[in-house]
Short mmCIF file of the C-alpha atoms (twelve columns), coordinates in Angstrom:
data_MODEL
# 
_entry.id   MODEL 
# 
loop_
_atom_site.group_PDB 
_atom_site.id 
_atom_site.type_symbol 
_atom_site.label_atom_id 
_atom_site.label_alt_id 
_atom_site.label_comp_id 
_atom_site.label_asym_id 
_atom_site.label_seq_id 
_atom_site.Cartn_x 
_atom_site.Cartn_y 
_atom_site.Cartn_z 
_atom_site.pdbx_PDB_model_num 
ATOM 1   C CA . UNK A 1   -85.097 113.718 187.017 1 
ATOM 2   C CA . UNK A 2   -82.960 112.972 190.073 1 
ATOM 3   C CA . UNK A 3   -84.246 111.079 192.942 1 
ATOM 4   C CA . UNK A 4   -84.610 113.498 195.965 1 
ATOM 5   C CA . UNK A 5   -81.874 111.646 198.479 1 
ATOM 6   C CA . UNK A 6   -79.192 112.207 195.538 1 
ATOM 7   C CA . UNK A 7   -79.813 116.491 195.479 1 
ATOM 8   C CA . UNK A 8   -77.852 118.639 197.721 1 
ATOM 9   C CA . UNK A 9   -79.442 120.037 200.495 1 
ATOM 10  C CA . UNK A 10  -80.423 123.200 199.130 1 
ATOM 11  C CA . UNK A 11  -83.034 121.513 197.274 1 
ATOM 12  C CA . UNK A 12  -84.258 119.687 200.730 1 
ATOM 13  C CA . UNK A 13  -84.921 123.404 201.853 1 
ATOM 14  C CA . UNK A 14  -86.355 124.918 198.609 1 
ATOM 15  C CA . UNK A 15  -88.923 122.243 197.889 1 
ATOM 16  C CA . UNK A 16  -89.952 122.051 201.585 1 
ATOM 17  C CA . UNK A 17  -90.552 126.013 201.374 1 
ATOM 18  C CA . UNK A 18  -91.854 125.355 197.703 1 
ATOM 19  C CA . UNK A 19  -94.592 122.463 198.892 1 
ATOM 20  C CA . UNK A 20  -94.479 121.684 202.497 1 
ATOM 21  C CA . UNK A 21  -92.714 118.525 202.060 1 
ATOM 22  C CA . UNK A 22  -90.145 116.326 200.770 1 
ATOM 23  C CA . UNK A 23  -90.579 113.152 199.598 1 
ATOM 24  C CA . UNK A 24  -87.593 110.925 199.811 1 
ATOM 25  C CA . UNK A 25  -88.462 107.846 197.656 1 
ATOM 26  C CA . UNK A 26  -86.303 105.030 197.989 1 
ATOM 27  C CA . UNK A 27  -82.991 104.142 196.444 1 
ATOM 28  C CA . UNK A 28  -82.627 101.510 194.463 1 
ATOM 29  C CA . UNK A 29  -78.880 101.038 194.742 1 
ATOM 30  C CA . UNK A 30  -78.800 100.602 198.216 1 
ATOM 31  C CA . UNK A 31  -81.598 98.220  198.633 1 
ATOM 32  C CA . UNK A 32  -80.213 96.154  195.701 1 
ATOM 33  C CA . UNK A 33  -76.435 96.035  197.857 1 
ATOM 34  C CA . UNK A 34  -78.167 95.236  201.605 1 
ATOM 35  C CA . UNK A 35  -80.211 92.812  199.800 1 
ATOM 36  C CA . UNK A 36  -77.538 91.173  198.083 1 
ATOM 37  C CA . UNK A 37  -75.296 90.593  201.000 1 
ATOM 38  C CA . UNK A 38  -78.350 88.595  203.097 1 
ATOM 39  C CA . UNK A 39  -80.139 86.377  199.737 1 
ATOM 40  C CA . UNK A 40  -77.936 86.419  197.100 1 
ATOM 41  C CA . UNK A 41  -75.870 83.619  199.502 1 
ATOM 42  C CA . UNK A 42  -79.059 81.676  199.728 1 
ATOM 43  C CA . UNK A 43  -80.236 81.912  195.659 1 
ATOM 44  C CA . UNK A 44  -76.553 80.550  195.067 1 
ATOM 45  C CA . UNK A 45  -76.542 77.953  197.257 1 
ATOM 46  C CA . UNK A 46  -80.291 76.595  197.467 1 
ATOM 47  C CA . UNK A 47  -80.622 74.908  194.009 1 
ATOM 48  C CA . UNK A 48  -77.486 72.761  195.039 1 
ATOM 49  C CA . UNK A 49  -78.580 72.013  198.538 1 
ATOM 50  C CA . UNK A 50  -82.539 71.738  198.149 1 
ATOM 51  C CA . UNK A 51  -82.953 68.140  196.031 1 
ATOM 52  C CA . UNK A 52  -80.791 66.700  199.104 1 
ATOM 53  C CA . UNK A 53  -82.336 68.299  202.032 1 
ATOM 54  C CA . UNK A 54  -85.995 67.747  200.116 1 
ATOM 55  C CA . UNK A 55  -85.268 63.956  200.119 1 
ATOM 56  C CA . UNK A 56  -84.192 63.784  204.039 1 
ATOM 57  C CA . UNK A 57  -86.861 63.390  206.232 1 
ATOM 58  C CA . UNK A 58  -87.600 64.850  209.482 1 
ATOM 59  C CA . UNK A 59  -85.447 68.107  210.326 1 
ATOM 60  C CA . UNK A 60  -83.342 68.733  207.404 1 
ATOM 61  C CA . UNK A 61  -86.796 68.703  205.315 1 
ATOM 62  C CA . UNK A 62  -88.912 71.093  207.573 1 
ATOM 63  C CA . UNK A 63  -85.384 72.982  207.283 1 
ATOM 64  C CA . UNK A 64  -84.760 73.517  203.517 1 
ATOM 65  C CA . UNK A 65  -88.911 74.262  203.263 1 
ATOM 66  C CA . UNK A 66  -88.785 77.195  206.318 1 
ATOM 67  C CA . UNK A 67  -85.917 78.276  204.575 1 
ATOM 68  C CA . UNK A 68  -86.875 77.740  200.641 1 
ATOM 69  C CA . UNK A 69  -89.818 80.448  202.195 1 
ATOM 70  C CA . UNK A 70  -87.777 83.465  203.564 1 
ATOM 71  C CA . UNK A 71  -85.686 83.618  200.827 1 
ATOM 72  C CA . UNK A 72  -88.751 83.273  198.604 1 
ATOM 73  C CA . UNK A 73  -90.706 86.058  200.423 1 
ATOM 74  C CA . UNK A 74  -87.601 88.367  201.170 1 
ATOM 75  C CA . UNK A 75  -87.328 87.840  197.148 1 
ATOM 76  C CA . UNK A 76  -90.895 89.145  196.870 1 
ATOM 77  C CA . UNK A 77  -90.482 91.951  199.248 1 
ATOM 78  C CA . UNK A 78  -87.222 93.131  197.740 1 
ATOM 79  C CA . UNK A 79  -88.355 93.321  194.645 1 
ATOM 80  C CA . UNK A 80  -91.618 95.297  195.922 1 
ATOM 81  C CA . UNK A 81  -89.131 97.414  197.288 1 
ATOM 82  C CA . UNK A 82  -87.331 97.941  193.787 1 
ATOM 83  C CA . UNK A 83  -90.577 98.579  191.849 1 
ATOM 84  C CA . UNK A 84  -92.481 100.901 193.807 1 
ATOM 85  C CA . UNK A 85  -89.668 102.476 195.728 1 
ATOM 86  C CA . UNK A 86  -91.330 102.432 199.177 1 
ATOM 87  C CA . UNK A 87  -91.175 102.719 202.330 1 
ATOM 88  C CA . UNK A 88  -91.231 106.686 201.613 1 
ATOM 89  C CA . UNK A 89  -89.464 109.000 204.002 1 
ATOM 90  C CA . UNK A 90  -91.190 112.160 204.392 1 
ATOM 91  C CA . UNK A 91  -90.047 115.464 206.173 1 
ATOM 92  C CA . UNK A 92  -93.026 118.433 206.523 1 
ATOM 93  C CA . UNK A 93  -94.668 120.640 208.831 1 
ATOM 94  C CA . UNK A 94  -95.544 117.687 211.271 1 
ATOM 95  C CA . UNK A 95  -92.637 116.047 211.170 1 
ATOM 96  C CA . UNK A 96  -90.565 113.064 209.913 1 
ATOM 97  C CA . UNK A 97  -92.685 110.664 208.524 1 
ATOM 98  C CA . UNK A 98  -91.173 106.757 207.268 1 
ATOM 99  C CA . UNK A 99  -94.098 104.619 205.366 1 
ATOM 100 C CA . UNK A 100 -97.672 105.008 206.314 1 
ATOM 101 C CA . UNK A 101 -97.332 104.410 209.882 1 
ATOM 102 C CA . UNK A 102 -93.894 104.978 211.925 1 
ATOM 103 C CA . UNK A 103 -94.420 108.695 212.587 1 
ATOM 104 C CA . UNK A 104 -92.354 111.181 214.736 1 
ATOM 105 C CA . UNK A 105 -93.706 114.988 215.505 1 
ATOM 106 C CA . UNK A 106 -91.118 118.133 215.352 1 
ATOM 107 C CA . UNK A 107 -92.441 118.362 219.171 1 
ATOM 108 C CA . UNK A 108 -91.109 115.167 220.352 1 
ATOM 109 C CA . UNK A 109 -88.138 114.643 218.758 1 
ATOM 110 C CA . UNK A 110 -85.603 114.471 221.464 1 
ATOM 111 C CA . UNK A 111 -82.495 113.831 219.712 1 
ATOM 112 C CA . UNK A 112 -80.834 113.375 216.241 1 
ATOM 113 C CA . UNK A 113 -78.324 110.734 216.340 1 
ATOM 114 C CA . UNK A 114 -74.937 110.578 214.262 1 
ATOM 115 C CA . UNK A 115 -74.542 108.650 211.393 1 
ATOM 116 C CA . UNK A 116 -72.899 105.344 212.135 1 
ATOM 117 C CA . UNK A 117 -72.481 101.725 210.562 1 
ATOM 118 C CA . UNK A 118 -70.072 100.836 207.870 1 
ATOM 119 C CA . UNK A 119 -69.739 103.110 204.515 1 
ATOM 120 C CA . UNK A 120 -72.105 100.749 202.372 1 
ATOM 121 C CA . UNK A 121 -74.724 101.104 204.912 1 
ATOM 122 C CA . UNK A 122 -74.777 104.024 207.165 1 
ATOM 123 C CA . UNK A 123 -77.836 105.424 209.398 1 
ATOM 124 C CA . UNK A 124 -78.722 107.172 211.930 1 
ATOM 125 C CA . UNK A 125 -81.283 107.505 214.930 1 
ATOM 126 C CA . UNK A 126 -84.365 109.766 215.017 1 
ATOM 127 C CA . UNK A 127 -85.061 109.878 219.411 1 
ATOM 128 C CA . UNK A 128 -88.246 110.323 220.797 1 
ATOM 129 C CA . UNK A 129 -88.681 112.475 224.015 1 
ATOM 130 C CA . UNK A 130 -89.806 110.382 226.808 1 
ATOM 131 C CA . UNK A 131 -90.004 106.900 225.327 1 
ATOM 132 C CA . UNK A 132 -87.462 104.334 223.702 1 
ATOM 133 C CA . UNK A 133 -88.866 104.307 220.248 1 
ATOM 134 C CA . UNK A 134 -86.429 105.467 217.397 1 
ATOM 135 C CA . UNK A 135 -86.673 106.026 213.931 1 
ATOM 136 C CA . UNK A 136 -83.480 104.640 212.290 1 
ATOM 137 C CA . UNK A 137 -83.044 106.634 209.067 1 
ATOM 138 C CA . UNK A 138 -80.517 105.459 206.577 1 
ATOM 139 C CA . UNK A 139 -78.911 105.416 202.918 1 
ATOM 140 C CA . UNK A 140 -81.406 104.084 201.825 1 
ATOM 141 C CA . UNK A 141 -83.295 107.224 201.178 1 
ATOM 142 C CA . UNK A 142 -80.691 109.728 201.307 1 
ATOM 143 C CA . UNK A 143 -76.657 109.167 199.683 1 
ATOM 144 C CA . UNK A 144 -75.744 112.260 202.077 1 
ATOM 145 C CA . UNK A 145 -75.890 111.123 205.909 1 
ATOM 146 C CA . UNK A 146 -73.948 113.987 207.365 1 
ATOM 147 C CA . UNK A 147 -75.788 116.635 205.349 1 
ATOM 148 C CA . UNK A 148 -79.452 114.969 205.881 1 
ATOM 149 C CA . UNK A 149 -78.633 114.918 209.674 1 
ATOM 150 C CA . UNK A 150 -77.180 118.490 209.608 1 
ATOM 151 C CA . UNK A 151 -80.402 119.579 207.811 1 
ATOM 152 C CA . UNK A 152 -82.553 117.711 209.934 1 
ATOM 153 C CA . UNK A 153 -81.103 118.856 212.868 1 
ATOM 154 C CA . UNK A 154 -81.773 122.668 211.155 1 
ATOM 155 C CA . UNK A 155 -85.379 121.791 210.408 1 
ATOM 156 C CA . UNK A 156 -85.696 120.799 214.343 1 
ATOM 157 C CA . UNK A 157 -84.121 123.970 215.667 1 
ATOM 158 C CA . UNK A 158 -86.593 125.982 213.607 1 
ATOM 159 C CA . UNK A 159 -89.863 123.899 214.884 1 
ATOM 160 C CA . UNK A 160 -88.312 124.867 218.476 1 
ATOM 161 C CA . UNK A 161 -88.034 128.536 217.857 1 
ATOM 162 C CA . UNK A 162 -90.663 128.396 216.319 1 
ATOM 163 C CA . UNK A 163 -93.105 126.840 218.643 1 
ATOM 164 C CA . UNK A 164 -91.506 128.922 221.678 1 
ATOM 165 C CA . UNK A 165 -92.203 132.089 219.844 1 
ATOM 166 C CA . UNK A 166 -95.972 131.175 219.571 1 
# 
């Protein structure tokens, strides 16, 4: 079975009408490629560098350890990321929804951005009315910018009509 970001839109809209939701899992390419660009450097490099910097004393040391850490930790957290496929982005009657707790209502979404960023890592802007908060939505979840947006944006002018007509 297909992840849900890799189906055409017409899906989106059937298994929203189907179930009330869809559930975007994360994709595993993606996070594997932004990943690789910001530790793969370090894993390379570290084994060569740390014996050296771990027999300096002072800076260099406290160095090599703070940074020995992050790449540990971003490690660990990548690899979360690969096994259980989360943060989730979900789209239902509420609204959009990314993780457990960055939340935006149908009601105060102001704006949709475009997608922007370079081809291996696009995303886009979800604008609350009245505030600076944003939801940046991305590749990550969904290979299809331009059609998630367009069927965002969609999804949005429905809630409007929606809620006017009430």
């Amino acid at each position: 079975m297909a992840v849900m970001g890799e189906e055409p839109a017409e899906r989106w809209t059937a298994e929203l009408r189907r179930t009330g939701r869809v559930v975007f899992p994360l994709r595993r390419r993606p996070v594997v490629w932004r990943s690789s660009f910001g530790v793969i450097p370090f894993v390379v490099f570290l084994p060569a560098a740390l014996p050296g910097a771990l027999a300096e004393r002072g800076f260099f040391r406290i160095q090599a350890i703070v940074i020995t850490t992050a790449v540990f930790v971003s490690l660990c957290f990548t690899g979360w990321q690969l096994v259980t496929q989360r943060p989730v982005l979900t789209v239902d009657a509420s609204g959009i929804r990314m993780g457990r707790r960055r939340f935006v209502p149908w009601s105060e979404i102001g704006m949709i951005g475009d997608p922007e960023g370079p081809p291996v890592d696009r995303s886009f802007v979800v604008v609350r009315i009245g505030t600076r908060r944003r939801l940046r939505l991305g590749q990550q979840h969904v290979r299809d910018l331009p059609a998630f947006t367009h069927w965002l944006r969609a999804e949005l002018e429905q809630h409007k009509h929606s809620e006017t007509a009430n």
